[in-house]
N, C-alpha and C positions, 0 to 999 in steps of 0.2 A: 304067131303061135297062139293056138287057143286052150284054153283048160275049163273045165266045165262042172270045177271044185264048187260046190255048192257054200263050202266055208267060206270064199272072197265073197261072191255076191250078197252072204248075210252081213259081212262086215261091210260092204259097201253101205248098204241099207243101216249096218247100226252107226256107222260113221256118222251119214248124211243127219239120220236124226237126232244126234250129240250137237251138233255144229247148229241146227235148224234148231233147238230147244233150248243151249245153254251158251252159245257163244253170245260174247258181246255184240251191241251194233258196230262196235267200233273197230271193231276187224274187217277194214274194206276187202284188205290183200291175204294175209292169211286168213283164208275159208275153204267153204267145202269147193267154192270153184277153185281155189289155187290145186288143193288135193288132187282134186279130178283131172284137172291137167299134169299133174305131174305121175298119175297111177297111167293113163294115156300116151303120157312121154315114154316111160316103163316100155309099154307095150309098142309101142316105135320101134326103138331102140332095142328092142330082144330080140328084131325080126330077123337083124343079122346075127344072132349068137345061138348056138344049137344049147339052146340050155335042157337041162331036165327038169319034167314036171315038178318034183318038189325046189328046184331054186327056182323057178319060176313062178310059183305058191309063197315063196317065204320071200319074194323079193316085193308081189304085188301086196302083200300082207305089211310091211313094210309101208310102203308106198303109202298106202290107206292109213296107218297109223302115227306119221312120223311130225304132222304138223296138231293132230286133235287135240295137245295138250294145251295149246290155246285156249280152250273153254274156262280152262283154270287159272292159269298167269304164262306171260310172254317169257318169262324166267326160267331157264333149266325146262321148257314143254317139252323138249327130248325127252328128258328122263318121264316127264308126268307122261308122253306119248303112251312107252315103253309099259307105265303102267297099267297104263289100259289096254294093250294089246294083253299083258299077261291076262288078268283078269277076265276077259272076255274069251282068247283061245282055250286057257285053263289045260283041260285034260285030254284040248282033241288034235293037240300037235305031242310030239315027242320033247323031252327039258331041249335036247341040243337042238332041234328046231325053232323052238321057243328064243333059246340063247340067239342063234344066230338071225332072226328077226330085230332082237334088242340092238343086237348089235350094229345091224343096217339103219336102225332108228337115228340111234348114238351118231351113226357118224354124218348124220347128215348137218351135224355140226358145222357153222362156218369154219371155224377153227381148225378141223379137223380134215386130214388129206386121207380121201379114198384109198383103202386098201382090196383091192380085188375086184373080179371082172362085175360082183352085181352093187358093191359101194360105187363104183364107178358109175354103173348106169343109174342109179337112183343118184347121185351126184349130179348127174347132168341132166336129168329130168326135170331134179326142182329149180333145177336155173335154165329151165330151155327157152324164155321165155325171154332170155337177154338175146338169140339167134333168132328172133322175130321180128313181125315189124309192129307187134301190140306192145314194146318194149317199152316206148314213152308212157303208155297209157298205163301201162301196171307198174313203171315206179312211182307216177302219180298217185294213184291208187295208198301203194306203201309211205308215199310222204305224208298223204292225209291220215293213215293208221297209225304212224308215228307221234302226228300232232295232236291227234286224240288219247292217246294212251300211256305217251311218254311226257307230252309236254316239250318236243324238242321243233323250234321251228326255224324254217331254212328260208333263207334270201332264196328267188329265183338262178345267181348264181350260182351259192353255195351248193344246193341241188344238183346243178347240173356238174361241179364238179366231184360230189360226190360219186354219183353216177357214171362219168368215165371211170374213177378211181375202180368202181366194182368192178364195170365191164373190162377193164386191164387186166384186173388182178383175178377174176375167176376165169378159168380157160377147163375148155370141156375136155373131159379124158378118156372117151371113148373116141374110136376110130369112126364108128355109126355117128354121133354128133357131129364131130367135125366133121364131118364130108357134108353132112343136111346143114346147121347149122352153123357152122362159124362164121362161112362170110356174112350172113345177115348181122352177126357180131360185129365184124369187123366194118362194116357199115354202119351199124348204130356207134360206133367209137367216133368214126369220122365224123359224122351228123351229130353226136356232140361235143364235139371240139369246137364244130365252129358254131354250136348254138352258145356253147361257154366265150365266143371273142367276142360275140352279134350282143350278149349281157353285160360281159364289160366295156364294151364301148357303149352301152344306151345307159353303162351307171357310172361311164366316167363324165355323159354330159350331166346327165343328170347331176352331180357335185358341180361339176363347171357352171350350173346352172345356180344353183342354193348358194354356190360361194358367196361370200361379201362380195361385193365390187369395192377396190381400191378407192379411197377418194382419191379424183384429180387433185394435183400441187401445181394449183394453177393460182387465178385473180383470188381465188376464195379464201385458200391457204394465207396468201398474202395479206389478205385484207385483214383476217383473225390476227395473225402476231404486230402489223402495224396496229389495231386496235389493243392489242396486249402493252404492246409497249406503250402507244399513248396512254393508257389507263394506270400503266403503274409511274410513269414519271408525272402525268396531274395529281395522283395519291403521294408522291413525293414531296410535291411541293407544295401541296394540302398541310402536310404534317412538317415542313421546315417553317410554314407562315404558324402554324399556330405556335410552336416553339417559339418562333419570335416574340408573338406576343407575349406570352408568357414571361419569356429574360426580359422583354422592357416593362410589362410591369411591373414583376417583383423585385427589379435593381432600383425603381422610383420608389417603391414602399419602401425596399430595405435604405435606400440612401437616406428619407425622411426621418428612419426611424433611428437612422445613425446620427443626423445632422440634431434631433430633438436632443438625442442623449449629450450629444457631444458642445452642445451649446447652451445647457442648465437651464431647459424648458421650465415652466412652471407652472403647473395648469392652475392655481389659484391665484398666481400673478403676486405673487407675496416673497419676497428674498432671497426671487433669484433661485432658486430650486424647487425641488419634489414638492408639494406639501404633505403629499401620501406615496408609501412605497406601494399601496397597495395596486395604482395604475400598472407599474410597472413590469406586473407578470404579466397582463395581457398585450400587452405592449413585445415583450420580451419573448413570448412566444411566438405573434406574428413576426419578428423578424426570424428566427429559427424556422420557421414554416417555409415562410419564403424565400431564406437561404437556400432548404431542400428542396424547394420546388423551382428554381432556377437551376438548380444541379443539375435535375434530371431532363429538364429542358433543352440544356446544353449537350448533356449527353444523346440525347433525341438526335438534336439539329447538327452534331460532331461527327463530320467524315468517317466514314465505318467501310472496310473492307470485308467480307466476308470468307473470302479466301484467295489466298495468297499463293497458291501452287502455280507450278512452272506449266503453262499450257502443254500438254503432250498429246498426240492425235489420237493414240491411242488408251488416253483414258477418258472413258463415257463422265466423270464426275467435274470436266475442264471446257471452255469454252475460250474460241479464238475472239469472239468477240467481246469476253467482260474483261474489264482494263484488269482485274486480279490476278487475271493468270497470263493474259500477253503482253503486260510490261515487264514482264522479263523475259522478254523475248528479242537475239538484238532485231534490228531492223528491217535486214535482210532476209532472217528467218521468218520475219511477220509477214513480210508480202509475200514471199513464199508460201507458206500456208493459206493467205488468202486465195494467191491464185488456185490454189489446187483445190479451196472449201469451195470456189463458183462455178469447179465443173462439176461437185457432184451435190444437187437437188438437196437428199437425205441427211447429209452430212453438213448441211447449211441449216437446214430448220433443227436439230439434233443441238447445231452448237448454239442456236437462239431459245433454241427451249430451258438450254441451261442456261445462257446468260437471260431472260424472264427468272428461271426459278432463283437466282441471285438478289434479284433487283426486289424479288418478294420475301426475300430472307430479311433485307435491308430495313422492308416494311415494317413486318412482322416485329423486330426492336424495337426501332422508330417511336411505331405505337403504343406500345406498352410502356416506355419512358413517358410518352405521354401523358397516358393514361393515368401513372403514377404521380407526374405533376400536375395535372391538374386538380387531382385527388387532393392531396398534401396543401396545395393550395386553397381548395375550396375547403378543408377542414381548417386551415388557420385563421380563416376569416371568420369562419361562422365561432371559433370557442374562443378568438379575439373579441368578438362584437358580444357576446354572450357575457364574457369575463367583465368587460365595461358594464353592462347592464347591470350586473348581478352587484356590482362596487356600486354605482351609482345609485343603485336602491338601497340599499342596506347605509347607505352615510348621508340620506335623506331620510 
């Protein structure tokens, strides 16, 4: 069908140069070539409908109007389309001509389901392009307009499942599209489904590939917790030797200092006693000194159980190997659990990790009673030795 309205071909012409002077660059896909094929598709698809000249005018007029709101913003460009159609027809169409132009605008709405024989063909005009085989290349097109404009950007699969999702859910509703168009649809669905399985299998190696790799629980594994445990039973016996020394020095000072008192010492060697009480506080504190710092010694070097719960498989906070929680286990039940911690790997290093973190709780006391005697210690000696000095000058 030809018309030879001299009104379309000016609006071709003021289209083309709205798009070519005010569109952004960044409209790869909607432009004046998306337009021109879909005023094209129009004219395809009329050839089987005996339209009359003016719906044939109000549907092309349409056509040429329905995307140009683009120039302004990708938001509601229906309605801005719609404005520029009025504006520019003005007063050389009839209002209800005019009206039903907007309306053919309007409904090219995604949203919106074609009502009538020319909503329908401008409906499947502007998506004729999914019945193609230029169908990858123009959503292409639309994924980089998106990236530029919206800020929205797609994994290669995301894309391509967008993209069946469209070509599902838009189905052409003329009788003329279908017949020209749909199987090439229906072949681009197939063509991407399987380019959507061919993406997820190249991004499930891809993960299989970035995964961590497991460490082997091999020599290596082993070798770290026998290292772990050697290291905290030498720091054990690190901290029970110097405890010791500790209790045998300060039981030799406090015995000294008991045997002085207790046998009427006399440091001036005159009657059998004191000559000055004044010795006596420093005297009297380093045994109090060293009383407390053999306490804490002892407490160091004093069998210490951490925890005492009943071994249970099922709780992560229990180990079959620290004697706190499998001595109450009767006997029967222990080798039972053992045979069944040696068939599984995870479940062995799990109950050595707690009984290590045990053995460092043990430490962690240990030392700080240490810490504390030898503290306690090394301040009696020095305000002993200091209390003598300070007597012995001052009675000179």
């Amino acid at each position: 069908m030809k018309n030879a309205n001299p009104v379309i071909k000016e609006a071709s012409e003021y289209i083309f140069n709205l798009f070519k002077e005010k569109l952004p660059g960044e409209y790869v896909y909607h432009n004046y070539k998306h337009t021109l094929e879909t005023v094209k598709g129009c004219k395809k698809l009329c050839e089987t409908y005996n339209l009359t000249s003016r719906d044939y005018e109000v549907l092309l007029l349409a056509a040429w109007f329905h995307d140009i709101g683009y120039i302004e913003s990708a938001d509601n460009h229906e309605e801005i389309g719609a404005r520029f159609m009025k504006e520019y027809l003005n007063d050389r169409y009839t209002l209800e001509d005019i009206k039903e132009i907007e309306t053919l605008i309007l409904s090219t709405k995604h949203s919106n389901e074609p009502d009538g024989t020319l909503q329908e063909i401008l409906h499947d005009a502007d998506f004729i392009n999914l019945g193609t085989e230029l169908f990858n290349h123009r959503a292409e097109l639309l994924r980089i307009e998106w990236e530029q404009t919206q800020a929205k950007k797609y994994s290669e699969l995301e894309w391509a499942e967008i993209q069946l999702k469209f070509l599902i859910e838009t189905k052409y509703k003329t009788e003329a599209a279908i017949l020209k168009y749909d199987e090439q649809r229906e072949s681009n669905i197939i063509s991407q489904r399987k380019l959507i399985d061919k993406l997820a299998v190249k991004n499930l190696k891809v993960e299989e590939k970035n995964k961590p790799k497991p460490v082997k629980e091999g020599r290596g594994i082993e070798t770290l917790y026998r290292s772990v445990y050697s290291y905290h039973i030498n720091l054990t016996s690190i901290a029970d030797n110097k405890a010791h020394i500790m209790i045998n020095i300060n039981t030799i000072i406090i015995s000294i200092i008991i045997t002085l008192f207790g046998t009427g010492f006399t440091f001036s060697g005159k009657d059998g006693g004191f000559e000055s009480v004044r010795f006596v506080f420093p005297m009297a504190f380093l045994l109090i000194t060293s009383l407390a710092a053999v306490v804490f010694a002892i407490l160091s070097a004093r069998p210490n159980v951490t925890s005492k719960e009943k071994f249970e498989p099922t709780n992560k906070h229990s180990s079959l190997l620290y004697f706190g929680n499998f001595a109450q286990l009767e006997l029967t039940d222990f080798v039972e659990q053992i045979k069944v911690l040696k068939r599984e790997n995870e479940g062995l290093y799990d109950n050595m990790s707690v009984d290590i973190y045990h053995l460092g709780a043990v430490l962690v006391k240990k030392y700080k009673l240490l810490k504390w005697s030898y503290n306690i210690f090394m301040a009696g000696l020095v305000l002993c030795a200091v209390g003598f000095i300070v007597i012995m000058l001052f009675s000179y």
